[in-house]
N, C-alpha and C positions, 0 to 999 in steps of 0.2 A: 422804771429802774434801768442800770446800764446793762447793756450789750457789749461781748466782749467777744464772742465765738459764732461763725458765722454756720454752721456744719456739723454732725456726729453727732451720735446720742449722746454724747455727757454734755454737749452745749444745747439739750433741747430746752432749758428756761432762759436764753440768750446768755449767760454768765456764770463763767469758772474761774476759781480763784486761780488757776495756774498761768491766767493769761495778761499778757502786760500793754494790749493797748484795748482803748473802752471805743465803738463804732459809733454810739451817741444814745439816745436815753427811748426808748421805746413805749407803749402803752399799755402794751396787752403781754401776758407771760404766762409760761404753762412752770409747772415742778415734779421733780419726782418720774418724769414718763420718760418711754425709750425711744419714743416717736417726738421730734420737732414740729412744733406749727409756733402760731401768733407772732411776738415781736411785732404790732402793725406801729403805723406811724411810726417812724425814728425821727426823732431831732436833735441836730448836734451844730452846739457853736461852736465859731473858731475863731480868731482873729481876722485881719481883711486878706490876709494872705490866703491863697490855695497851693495844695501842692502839687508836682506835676506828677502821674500816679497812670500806670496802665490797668487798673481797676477800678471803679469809679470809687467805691467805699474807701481806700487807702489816699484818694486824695481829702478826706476832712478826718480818719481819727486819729487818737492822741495815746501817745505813752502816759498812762499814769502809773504810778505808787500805793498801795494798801496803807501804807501809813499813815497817806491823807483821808481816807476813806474814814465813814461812823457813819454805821448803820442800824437802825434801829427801828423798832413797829413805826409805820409810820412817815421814815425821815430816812435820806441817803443824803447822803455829801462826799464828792470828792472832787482832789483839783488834776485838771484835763492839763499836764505837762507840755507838751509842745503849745499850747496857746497861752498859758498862765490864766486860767480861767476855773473859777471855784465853781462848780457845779453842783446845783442841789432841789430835791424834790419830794414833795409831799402829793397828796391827793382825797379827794372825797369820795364816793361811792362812784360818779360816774365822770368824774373831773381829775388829771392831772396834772398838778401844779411846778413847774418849773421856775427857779430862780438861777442867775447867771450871774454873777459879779467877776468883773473883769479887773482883775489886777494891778494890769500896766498902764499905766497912767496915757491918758489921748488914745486908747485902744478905740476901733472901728469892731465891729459886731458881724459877721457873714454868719448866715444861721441856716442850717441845711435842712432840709425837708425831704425822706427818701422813701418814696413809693416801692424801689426795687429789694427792699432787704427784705431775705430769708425766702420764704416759699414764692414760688410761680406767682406773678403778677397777671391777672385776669384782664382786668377794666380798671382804670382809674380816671379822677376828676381830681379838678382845683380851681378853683375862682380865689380873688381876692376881692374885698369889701375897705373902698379905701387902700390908705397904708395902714391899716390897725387889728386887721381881723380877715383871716383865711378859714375855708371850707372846704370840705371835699370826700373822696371816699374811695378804698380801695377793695377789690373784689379779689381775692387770691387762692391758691390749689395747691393744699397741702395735704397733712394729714385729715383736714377737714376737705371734702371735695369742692366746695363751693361756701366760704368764708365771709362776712360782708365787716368791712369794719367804716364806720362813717365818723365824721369831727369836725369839731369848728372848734375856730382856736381866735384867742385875743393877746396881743402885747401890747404891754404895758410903751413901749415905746413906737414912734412909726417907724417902718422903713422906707427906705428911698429908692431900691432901686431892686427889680427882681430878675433870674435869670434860671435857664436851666444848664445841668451842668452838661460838659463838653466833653467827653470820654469815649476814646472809639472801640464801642461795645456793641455793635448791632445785629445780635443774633438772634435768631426764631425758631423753638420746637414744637412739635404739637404732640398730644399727650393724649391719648384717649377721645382725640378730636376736639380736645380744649387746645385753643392757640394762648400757649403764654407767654407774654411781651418778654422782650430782652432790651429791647431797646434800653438806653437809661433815663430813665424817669425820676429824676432828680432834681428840685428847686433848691435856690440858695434867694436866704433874700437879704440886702446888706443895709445897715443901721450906723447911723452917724457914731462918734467917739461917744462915749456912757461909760458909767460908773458898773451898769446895772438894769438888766433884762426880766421880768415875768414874763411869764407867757400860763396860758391858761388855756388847754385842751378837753376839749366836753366830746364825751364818747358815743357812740349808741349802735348799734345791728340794724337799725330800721332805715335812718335817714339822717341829713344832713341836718334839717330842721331838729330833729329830734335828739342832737348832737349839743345844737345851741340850745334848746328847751332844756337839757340837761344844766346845762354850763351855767344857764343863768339863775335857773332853782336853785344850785349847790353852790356860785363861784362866784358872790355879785361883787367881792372889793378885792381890792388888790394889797392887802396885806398878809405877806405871805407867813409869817410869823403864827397867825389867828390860826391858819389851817394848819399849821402844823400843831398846836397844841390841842387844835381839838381833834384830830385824827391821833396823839398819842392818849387822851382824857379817853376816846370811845376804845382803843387798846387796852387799855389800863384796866376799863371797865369789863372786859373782853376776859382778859387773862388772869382778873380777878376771880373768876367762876367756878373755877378749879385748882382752890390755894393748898399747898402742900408743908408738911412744917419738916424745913431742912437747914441744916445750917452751910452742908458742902456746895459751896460755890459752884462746882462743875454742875456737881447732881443737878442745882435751880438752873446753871446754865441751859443745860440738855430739855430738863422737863419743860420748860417754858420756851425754848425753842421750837421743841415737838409742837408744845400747846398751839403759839403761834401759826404753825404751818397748817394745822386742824382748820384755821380759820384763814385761808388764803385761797381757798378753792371750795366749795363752786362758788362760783362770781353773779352778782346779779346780770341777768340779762335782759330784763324789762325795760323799760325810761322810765324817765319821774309821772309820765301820764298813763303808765302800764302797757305801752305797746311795747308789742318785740315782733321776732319773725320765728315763724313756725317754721318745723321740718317739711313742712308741706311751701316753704317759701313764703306763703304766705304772709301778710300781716296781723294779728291777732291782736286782743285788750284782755291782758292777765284782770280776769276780776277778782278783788276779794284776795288776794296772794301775788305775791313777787316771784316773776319768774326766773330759772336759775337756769343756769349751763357748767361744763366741765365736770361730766361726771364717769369718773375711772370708776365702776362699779365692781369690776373682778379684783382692783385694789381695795376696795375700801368698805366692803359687804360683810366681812367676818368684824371686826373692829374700830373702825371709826365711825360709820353709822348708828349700831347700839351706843357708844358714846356721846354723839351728838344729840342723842334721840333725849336721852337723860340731861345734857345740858343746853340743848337748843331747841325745845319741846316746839314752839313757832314755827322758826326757819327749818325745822323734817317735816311739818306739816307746806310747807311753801314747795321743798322737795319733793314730798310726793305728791301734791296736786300736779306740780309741773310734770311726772312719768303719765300721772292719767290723760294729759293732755297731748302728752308725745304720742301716747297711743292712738285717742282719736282726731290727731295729726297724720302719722302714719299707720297705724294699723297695730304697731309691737313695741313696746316698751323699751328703755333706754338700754341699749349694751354698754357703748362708750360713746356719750353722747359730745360732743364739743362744736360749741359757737353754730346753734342752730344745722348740726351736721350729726348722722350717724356713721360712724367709724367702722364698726363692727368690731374691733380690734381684741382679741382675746376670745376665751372660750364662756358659756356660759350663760347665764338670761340673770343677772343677779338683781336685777333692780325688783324683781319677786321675795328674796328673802330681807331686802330693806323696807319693804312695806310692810312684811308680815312680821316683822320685831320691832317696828316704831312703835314707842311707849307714847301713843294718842288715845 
C-alpha cells in the first residue's frame, strides 16, 4: 500500500491523509501504534525522467490527488500526478501484486527499488535473474531491533537497463554498536515504452529462496484482475462473519471498517512450507499451525482477543501455540512482539490473560 510520510508517530503505517505526495508503494505496514517500523521494500514508478533532488526519496515521488484514489479490502488504486501513471495493487497472503498502466502514450518505465526508506538499514542484498526477476533482502533497526525482510520479485515485462541512484547522501551513525548504512541504496531499473507493468513480490522473514517458494505457490499467472477478485471473495467471506442489521450508511461504514482492521494484524509469519525465524534467530518448521507476528497485546487483551476467540476459534489457536513457542524460544512470553523481534514496549505480561479467555 502507499507511502506518504516518511517520520512521526501519526505516519507510523507509512500513510496520512493529510499528505499530498505518495514516496512509492511498500510491502510491510504496521496501524494503529505510536512507534514506526516496517514500510520494507518500496517500489515506485516513474516515467524515464528523474528529478534532480538533494534527498534521494524526493528525486522519484509524485503529487497525487484523493480523488483518484478507491480503496477497498483488498484493492488500492491511484494515479501518481507528476508521471501520469495509474497505480494499483492487490496481494495474497504472502505475495504483492502491483499493476502500473501508464497513460502517456510511448512512456519509458524507470522503476525504483529503495532499500533506504524508513528505519536504519543494516545489511542489504540484490541480484538480478536475467531482465525478468530480482531477489534480495533487507535487514533493518527499528522499533524491531533486528528485522529481516527477504523477496523475490517478477515483471511482467524485461528491463534493459539497471543502475543505482546518484545522490550525495553519505553519512554513517552507529547506534548501540549496530553501523547503520546511510549511504543510498537505491536501484532504478529502466523498461522500454509500454502500455503496462505487473510486477509480482513474494515475501518471507526466513530467505530469499523462501521469498520465491512463496510467490510461486500463491502468484503463478499474471492476471492481475483474478487476484484481485479473489482477495475481495476471501474479504467478503471475512467480513461476512459478523453481519449486523443496519440500514445507517455511516453506522455499516464504521462497523465494517472496524471489522476490517480486526483482520489486518497479526500477519502470517510462516512460508507456505511453515518455516520462519524464531526470537532466538533461529530458523524453525511451525508444525501443525501457522505462525503469526504483530502482536500489540497491551492493545488488544481486554477486547479484540475475546472477540476473535469467538469468531476465529482456528487462527487464536494458531496465536497461542505461536506465544508457547516464543516462550521456549526465548524463555517469556510475548509483550509486543513484532517481525520475529521483542519490543518490550508498554507495561504488562498480557499475552497471559489471552490464553486464559481463549474459548478452545
Amino acid at each position: 500500500s502507499p507511502d506518504t510520510r516518511l517520520e512521526g508517530w501519526d505516519g507510523c503505517g507509512g500513510y496520512h491523509y493529510d499528505d499530498e505526495y505518495i514516496y512509492g508503494f511498500s510491502h510491510t505496514h504496521l496501524q494503529g501504534t505510536g512507534v514506526p517500523d516496517y514500510c520494507d521494500i518500496l517500489l515506485m514508478p516513474t516515467n524515464h525522467r528523474i528529478k534532480t533532488a538533494d534527498k534521494w526519496n524526493d528525486a522519484y515521488k509524485s503529487k497525487f490527488s484523493h480523488s483518484s484514489e478507491i480503496a477497498q479490502p483488498g484493492y488500492y488504486t491511484v494515479q501518481l500526478d507528476d508521471y501520469n501513471i495509474k497505480a494499483e495493487m492487490t496481494a495474497t497472503e504472502h505475495v504483492g501484486i502491483h499493476r502500473y498502466t501508464f497513460l502517456a502514450p510511448g512512456d519509458s518505465c524507470r522503476m525504483f527499488l529503495d532499500f533506504m526508506h524508513r528505519d536504519g538499514l543494516v545489511r542489504y542484498d540484490f541480484k538480478t535473474y536475467g531482465d525478468t526477476a530480482i531477489s534480495g533482502y533487507r535487514i533493518s533497526k527499528g522499533w524491531a531491533e533486528e528485522q529481516h525482510t527477504y523477496f523475490y520479485a517478477v515483471f511482467s515485462k524485461p528491463f534493459r537497463e539497471l543502475t543505482q541512484l546518484d545522490v550525495s547522501y553519505n553519512e554513517q551513525r552507529d547506534e548501540k554498536n549496530v553501523t547503520v548504512l546511510e549511504q543510498v541504496q537505491v536501484f532504478s531499473m529502466l523498461f522500454d515504452p509500454t502500455s503496462e507493468i505487473t510486477v509480482k513480490v513474494g515475501l518471507s522473514g526466513v530467505d530469499e529462496e523462501g521469498a520465491k517458494r512463496n510467490l510461486t505457490a500463491e502468484a503463478a499467472h499474471w492476471d492481475f484482475g483474478r487476484y484481485r477478485d479473489e482477495a475481495k471473495r476471501q474479504w467478503t467471506n471475512v467480513l461476512a462473519k459478523a453481519p449486523i442489521q443496519e440500514t445507517d450508511q455511516e453506522v455499516l461504514a464504521n462497523y465494517y471498517t472496524a471489522l476490517y482492521h480486526c483482520y489486518t494484524v497479526p500477519n502470517i509469519w510462516s512460508d507456505v512450507d511453515g518455516r520462519y525465524r524464531g526470537e532466538d534467530k533461529q530458523i524453525h518448521t511451525a508444525q501443525g499451525y501457522r505462525r503469526y507476528t504483530v502482536f500489540s497485546l497491551w492493545d488488544t487483551f481486554r477486547a479484540y482477543h475475546p472477540l476473535m476467540s469467538e469468531l476465529e476459534p482456528e487462527r487464536t489457536r494458531d496465536w497461542i501455540i505461536t506465544f508457547l513457542d516464543i516462550y521456549k524460544e526465548r524463555g517469556e512470553l510475548p509483550v509486543w512482539e513484532l517481525a520475529g523481534n521483542e519490543t518490550y514496549c508498554m507495561i504488562g505480561y498480557h499475552s497471559v490473560p489471552v490464553i486464559t479467555d481463549c474459548n478452545l
